[in-house]
C-alpha positions in Angstrom: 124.9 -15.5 180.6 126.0 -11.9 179.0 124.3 -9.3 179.4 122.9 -8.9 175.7 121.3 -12.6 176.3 119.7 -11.6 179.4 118.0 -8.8 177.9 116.4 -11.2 175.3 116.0 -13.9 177.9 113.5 -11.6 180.6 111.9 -9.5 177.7 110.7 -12.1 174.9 107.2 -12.3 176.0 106.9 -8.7 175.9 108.3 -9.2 171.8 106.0 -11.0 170.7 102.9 -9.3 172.3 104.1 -6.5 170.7 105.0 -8.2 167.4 101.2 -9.4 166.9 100.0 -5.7 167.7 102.4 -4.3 165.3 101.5 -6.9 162.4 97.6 -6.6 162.9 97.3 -2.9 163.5 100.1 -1.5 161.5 101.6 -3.9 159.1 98.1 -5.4 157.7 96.7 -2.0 156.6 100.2 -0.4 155.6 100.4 -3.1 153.2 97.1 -3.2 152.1 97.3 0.6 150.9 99.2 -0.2 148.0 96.7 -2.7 146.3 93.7 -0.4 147.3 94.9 2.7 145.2 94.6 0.8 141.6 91.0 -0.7 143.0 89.8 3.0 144.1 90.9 4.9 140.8 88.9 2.5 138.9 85.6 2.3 140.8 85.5 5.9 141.7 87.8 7.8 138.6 90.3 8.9 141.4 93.6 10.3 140.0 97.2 8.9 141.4 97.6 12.4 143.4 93.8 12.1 144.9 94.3 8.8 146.0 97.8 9.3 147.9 96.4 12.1 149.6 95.2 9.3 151.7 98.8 9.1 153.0 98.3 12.7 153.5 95.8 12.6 155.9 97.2 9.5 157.2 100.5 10.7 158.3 99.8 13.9 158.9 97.1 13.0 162.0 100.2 10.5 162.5 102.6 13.5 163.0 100.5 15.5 165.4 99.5 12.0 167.0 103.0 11.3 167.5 103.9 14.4 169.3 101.7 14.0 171.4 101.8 10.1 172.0 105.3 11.5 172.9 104.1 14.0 175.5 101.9 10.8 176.8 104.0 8.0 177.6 106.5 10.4 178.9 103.6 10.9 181.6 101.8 8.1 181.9 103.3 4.8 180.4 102.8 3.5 177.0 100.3 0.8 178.3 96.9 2.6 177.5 98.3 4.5 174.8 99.2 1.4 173.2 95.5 -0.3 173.4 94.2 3.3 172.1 95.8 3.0 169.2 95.2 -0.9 168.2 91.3 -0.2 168.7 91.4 2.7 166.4 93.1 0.8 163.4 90.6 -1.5 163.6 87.8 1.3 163.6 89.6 3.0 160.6 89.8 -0.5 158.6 86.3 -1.2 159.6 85.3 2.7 158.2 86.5 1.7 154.9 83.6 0.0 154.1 81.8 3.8 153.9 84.4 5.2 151.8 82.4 5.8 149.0 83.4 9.5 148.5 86.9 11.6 149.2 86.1 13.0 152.6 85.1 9.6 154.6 87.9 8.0 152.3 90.7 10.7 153.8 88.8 10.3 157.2 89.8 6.4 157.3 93.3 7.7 156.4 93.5 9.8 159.2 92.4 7.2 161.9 95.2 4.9 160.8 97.3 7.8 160.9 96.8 7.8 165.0 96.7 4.2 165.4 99.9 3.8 163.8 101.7 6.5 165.3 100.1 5.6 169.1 101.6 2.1 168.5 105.1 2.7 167.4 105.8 5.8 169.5 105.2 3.4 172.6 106.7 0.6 171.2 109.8 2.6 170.9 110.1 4.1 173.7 109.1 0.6 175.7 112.1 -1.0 173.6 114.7 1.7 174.5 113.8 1.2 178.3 114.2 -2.2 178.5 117.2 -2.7 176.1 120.5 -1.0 176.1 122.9 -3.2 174.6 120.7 -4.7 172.0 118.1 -1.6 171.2 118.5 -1.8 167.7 118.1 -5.8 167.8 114.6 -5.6 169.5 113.6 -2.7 167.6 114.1 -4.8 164.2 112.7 -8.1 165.9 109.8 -6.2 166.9 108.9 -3.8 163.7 109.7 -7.4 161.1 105.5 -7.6 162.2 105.2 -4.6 159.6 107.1 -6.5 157.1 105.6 -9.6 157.7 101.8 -7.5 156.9 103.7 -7.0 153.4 104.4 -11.4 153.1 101.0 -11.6 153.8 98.9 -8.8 152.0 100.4 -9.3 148.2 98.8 -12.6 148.2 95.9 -11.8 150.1 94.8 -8.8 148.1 94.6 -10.2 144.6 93.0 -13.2 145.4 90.0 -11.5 147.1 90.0 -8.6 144.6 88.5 -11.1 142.4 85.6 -12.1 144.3 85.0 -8.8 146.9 85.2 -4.9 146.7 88.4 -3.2 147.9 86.4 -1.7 150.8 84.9 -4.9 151.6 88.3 -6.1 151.8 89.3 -3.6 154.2 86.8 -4.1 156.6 87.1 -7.6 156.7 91.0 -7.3 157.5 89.8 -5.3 160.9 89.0 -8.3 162.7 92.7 -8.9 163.3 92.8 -5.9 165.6 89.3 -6.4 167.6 89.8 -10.3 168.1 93.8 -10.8 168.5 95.4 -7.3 169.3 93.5 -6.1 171.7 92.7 -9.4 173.6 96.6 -10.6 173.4 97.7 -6.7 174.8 94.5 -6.8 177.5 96.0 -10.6 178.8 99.5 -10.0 178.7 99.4 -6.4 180.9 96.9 -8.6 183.4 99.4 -11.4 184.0 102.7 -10.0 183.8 103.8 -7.4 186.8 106.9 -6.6 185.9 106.4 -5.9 182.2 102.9 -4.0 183.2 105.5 -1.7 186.0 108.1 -1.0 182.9 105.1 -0.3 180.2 103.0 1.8 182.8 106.2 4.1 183.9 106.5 8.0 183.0 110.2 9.0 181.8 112.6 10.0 183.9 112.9 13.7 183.4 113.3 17.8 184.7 110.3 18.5 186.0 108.0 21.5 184.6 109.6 20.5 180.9 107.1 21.7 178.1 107.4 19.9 174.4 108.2 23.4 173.4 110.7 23.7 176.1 111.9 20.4 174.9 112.5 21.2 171.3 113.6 25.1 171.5 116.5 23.1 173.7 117.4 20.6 171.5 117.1 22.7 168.4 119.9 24.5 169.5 122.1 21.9 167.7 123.2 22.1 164.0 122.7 18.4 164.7 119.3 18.7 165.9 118.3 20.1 162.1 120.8 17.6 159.9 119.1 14.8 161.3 115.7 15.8 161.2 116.4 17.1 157.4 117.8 13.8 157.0 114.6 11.9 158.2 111.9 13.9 156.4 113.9 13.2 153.7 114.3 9.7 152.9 110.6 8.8 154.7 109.1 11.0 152.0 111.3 8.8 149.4 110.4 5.5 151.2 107.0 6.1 151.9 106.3 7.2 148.1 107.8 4.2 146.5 105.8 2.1 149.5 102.7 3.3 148.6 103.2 3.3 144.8 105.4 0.4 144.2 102.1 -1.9 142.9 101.0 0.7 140.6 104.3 1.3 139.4 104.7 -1.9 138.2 101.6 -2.7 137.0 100.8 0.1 135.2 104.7 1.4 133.9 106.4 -1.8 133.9 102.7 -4.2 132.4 103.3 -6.5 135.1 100.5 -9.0 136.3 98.3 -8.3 139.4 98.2 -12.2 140.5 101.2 -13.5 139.2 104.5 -11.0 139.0 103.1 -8.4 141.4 102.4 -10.5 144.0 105.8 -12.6 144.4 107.6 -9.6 143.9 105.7 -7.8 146.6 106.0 -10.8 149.0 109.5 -10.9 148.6 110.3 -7.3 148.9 108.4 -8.0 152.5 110.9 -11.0 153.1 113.7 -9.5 152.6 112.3 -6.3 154.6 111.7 -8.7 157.2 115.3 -10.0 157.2 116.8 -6.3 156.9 114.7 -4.7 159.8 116.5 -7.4 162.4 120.2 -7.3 160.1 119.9 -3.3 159.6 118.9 -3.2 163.9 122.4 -5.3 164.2 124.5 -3.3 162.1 123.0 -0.2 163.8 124.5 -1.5 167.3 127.9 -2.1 166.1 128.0 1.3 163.5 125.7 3.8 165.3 124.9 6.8 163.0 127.5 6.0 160.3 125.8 2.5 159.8 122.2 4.6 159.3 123.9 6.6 156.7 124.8 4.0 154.7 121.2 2.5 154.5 119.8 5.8 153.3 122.5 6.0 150.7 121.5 2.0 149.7 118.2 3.6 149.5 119.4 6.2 146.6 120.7 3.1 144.8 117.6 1.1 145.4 115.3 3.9 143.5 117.5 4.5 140.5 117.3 0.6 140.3 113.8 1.2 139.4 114.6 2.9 136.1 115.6 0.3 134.5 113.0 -2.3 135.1 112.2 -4.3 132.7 112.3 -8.6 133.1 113.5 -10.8 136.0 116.9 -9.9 136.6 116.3 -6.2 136.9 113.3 -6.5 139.0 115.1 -9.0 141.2 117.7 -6.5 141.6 115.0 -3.9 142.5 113.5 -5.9 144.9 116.4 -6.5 147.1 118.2 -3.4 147.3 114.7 -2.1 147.8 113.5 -4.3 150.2 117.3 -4.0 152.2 116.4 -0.4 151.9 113.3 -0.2 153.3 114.2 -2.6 156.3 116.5 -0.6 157.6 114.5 2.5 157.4 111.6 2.0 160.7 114.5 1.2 162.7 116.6 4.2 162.3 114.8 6.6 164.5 115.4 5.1 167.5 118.8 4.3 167.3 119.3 8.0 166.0 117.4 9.6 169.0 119.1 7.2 171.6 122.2 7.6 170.4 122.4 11.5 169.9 120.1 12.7 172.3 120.0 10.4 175.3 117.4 8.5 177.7 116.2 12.0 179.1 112.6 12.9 177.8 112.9 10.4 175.3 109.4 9.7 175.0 109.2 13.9 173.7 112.3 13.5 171.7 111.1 10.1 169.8 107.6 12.5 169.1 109.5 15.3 167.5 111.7 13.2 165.3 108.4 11.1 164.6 106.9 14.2 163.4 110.1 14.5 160.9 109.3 10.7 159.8 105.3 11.7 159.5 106.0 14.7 157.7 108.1 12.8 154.8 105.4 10.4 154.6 102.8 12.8 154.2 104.7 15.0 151.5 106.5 12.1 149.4 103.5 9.7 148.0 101.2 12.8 146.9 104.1 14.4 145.2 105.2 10.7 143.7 101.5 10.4 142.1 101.3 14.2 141.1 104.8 13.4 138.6 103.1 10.3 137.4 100.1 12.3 136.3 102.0 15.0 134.7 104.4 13.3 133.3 102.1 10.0 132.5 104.6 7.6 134.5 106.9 7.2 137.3 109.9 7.8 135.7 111.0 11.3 136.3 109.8 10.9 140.1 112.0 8.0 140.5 114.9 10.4 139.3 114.2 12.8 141.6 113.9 10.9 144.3 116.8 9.2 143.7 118.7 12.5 144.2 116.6 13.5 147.2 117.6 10.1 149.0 121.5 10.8 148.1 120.9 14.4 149.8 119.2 13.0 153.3 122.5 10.7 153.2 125.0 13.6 153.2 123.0 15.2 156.2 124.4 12.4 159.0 127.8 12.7 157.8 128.9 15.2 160.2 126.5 14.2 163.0 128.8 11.8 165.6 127.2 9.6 168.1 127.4 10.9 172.1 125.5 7.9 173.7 126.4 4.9 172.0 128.9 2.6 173.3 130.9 0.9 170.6 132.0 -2.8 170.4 135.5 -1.4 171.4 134.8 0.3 174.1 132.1 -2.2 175.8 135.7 -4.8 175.8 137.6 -2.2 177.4 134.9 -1.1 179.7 134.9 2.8 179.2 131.7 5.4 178.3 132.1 7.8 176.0 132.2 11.3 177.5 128.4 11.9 177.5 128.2 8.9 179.3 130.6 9.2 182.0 129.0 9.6 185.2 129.1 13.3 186.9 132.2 14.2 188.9 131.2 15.0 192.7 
């Protein structure tokens, strides 16, 4: 059996553990978000910019979470970091139910900020350990959960607006943390040794390394500030269209809650599900040059927005958008691996996560203040067309140092920051 099988053979069980924890605490409310922003505005006279601060808050805890999940697992192991984090996206989903005014609302936001990040942060970080030949594979398996939140929620969310509040709604989605997250994490680190060993490790690293020893090192590099430029970038981009796709095309476009909205949104999802594993692939084979090209589809995907206006053109949305998008949760990884190394991963993976956090916190807010002033989403889909074409140009000149290439894993040689130390 080759070695790329083997790593799928021994670490399956660990997939789809983490698969269900990434669906139910991540991919359930990330999805939801979308169909609770028309819901709020209308019981509560919320504006678009009021109710994407709730990404805001969200992904701003998520960015200061992240650095720190970072600073965790390099310590301790992602195994308690990991159940930390499910519990408190139930708790957050659960809150919704009080989120009858702005401050509890934003508080909710924040919770699933730190859920989220205390998930993917370990998730990442457990993924890189155990695979080296098929990194970006697992990652994309693993992260189709989030995708597969967005198959589920646009059915789910019209259907029950009808008969429940949008809080009520929330709430009721946070059993899926409490009663299958949780309990399938809690069995699976009880009856499996070997996986509990790998989850519960610290990182490898120089001892008496601060984060801020970390960083000042690696932001040294001219690469070090392309890339993160480039991630802020295109997650503010993603995340605004993400968070504002429903309202876009309800409100600018007169498309049906129930009927176009919700096939559309299912199939973006698909497709998202089918580019997260495809994008993890091509990721393996074309390193940093493969990345570029998704945030440059991502460009195209937003100007494809513009012209909107029956099937064909949203179909053509749709699945350069959803391509896109699928690509986009896996790229951090493979970015930080690739570039940076294994060494104090676990701190390098919490920087660039800030980056990622960052963008998601700046890019929906900013999205809902254009289509306030400008009274659609037009202009901001301009713009952010541009801004995606920009974050593309920023990986051009950065060159992978630990990535081994189809070509050289048949002829057996390491690239140079791979080869083994001389004596």
């Amino acid at each position: 059996m080759s070695t790329a099988k083997q790593e799928i053979a021994h670490n399956w069980p660990l997939m789809v553990v983490a698969f269900l924890l990434v669906f139910f605490a991540f991919g359930v409310p990330t999805y939801s978000l979308p169909f609770m922003y028309g819901a709020a505005m209308e019981e509560f006279g919320w504006s678009n910019t009021e109710v994407n601060l709730l990404s805001t808050a969200k992904f701003l805890i998520g960015a200061v979470a992240a650095l720190g999940m970072g600073i965790l697992i390099d310590r301790v192991g992602g195994r308690w970091t990991v159940l930390v984090g499910a519990a408190a996206g139930g708790a957050a989903m659960a809150l919704f139910l009080f989120a009858t005014n702005l401050p509890v609302y934003y508080l909710a936001g924040a919770m699933l900020g730190f859920s989220a990040s205390s998930i993917v942060a370990a998730m990442k970080v457990i993924v890189a350990r155990l695979f080296s030949v098929n990194q970006g594979l697992a990652m994309g398996i693993v992260l189709t959960a989030t995708s597969f939140g967005g198959v589920v929620m646009p059915w789910v969310w019209p259907a029950m607006l009808e008969i429940m509040n949008w809080r009520e709604i929330m709430a009721l989605l946070s059993v899926g943390p409490f009663l299958v997250a949780v309990p399938a994490w809690l069995i699976f680190m009880a009856t499996s040794k070997r996986m509990r060993e790998v989850v519960s490790a610290p990182s490898a690293a120089r001892s008496g390394t601060t984060i801020w020893q970390h960083f000042r090192s690696i932001s040294r590099q001219r690469a070090f500030w392309l890339i993160a430029t480039g991630i802020f970038l295109v997650s503010a981009v993603d995340q605004a269209l993400m968070q504002n796709y429903v309202n876009f095309l309800r409100i600018d476009k007169g498309m049906d809650l129930r009927g176009t909205i919700s096939w559309a949104g299912s199939l973006l999802a698909i497709i998202g599900v089918l580019a997260k594993v495809g994008s993890g692939w091509f990721f393996d084979r074309f390193s940093i040059r493969g990345i570029a090209f998704f945030y440059f589809l991502l460009a195209i995907s937003i100007f494809l927005g513009l012209p909107v206006a029956g099937l064909a053109t949203l179909l053509a949305f749709i699945v350069v958008r959803g391509i896109a998008h699928g690509g986009l949760i896996v790229d951090v990884p493979i970015l930080t691996k690739h570039f940076f190394g294994m060494e104090r991963i676990g701190m390098t993976m919490g920087i660039m996560a800030v980056c990622v956090n960052l963008g998601f916190a700046v890019g929906p807010p900013v999205f809902g203040w254009f289509a306030d002033t400008y009274g659609n989403f037009s202009v901001g889909l301009a713009v952010y067309g541009c801004v995606a074409a920009v974050a593309t140009l920023t990986l051009l000149p950065i060159t992978p140092r630990y990535w081994v290439s189809p070509a050289q894993r048949e002829a057996g040689k390491l690239p140079a920051a791979m080869q083994p130390a001389t004596p």
